[in-house]
N, C-alpha and C positions, 0 to 999 in steps of 0.2 A: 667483469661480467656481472657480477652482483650488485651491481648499480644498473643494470636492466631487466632486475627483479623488481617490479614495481610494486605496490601494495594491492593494485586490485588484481593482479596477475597470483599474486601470492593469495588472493580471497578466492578466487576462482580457481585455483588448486584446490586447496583446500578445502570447497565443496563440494568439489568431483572426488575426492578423495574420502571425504563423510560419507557421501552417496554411496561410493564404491564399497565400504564398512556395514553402510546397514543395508547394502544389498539392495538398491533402491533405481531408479533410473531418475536422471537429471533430468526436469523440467526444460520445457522449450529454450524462455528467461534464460536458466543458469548456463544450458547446454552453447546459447550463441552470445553469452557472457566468456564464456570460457572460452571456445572456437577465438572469437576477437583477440582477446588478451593473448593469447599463443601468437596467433596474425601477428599482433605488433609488439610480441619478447622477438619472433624470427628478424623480422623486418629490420629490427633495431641492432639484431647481433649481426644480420648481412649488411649493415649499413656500418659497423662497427669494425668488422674484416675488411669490408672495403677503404675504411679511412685507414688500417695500420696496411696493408698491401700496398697503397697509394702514398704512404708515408715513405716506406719500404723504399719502391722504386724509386722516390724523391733523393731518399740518401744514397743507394747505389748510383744514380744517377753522378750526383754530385761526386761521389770517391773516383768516378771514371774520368772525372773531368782531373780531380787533381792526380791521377794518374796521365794523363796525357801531357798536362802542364810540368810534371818533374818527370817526365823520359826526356821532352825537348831541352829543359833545363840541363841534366844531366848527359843530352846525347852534345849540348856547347860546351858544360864545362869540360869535360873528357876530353873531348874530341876524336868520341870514338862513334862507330854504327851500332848501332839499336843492339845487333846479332851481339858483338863483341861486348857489351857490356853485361848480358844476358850468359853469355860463356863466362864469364868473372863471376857474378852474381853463382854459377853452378862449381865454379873453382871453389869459392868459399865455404859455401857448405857440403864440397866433399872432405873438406879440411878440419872439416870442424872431428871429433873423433864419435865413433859407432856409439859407444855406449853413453856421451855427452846428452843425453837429454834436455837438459837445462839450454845448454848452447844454441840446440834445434829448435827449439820453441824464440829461444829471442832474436834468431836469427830469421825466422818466418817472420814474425809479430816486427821484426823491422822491416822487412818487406813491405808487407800488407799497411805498418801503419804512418813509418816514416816516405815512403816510396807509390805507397795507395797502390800497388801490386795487385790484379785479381787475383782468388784462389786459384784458377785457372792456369795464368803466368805460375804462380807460386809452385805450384804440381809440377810443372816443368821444371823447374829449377829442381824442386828437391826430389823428383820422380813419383808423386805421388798422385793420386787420380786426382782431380777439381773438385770432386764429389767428398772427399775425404779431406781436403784441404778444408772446404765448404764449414762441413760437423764437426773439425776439429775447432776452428774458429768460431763456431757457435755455439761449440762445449765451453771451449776457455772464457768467450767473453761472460759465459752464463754463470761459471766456478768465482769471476772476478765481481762479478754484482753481489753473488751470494757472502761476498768478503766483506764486500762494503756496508751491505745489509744488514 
């Protein structure tokens, strides 16, 4: 975002903000100086949301497809139904033991990342809402950047 902090955006602050100090009112000039440079910090930061939303959708998009691509993989190699692989999938991690945290989490994170699982699917498996599969997965990839970082 601070790369849409442009320098005349930041001049045009910063006069409105002098102004507002000695208690003065902004000229026509500075007042549709300023008006403008807000116009296009917004325009820039909606046009900014919009490329990572559209990026967003691009990558879910894709993880759906290699979720469709390894269920048919895995509904040949088995040679089981969709249901019945999914009842395994929930055998396993009721296997796994309660207080196993470690286990639950790589157990999920092989779902989602070996299998391209939605959170969705995922919740079912281990009985948890989508919504919380969701934030979890968004918590841990964000703890995993901050590693790397």
């Amino acid at each position: 975002m601070t790369d849409l902090l442009t320098p005349e955006l930041l001049d045009a602050i910063e006069v409105k903000f002098l102004a507002e100090k000695e208690n003065r009112q902004l000229s026509w000039l500075e007042r549709s100086r300023y008006k403008l440079e807000v116009m296009k910090f917004r325009d820039a930061l909606r046009r900014s949301e919009q490329q990572a939303q559209a990026e967003h959708l691009k990558l879910r998009k894709q993880h759906e497809q290699k979720f469709v691509n390894a269920r048919k993989i895995m509904m040949r190699q088995r040679n089981q139904t969709w249901e019945e692989i999914v009842q395994d999938f929930r055998r396993q991690y009721a296997s796994i033991p309660r207080d196993d945290e470690e286990a639950k989490t790589e157990f999920m994170l092989m779902l989602y990342n070996k299998y391209y699982f939605s959170p969705a699917l995922i919740g079912s498996i281990v009985n948890k809402p989508s919504k919380t599969v969701w934030l979890w997965l968004e918590e841990w990839t964000f703890e995993n950047e901050q590693l790397k970082g």
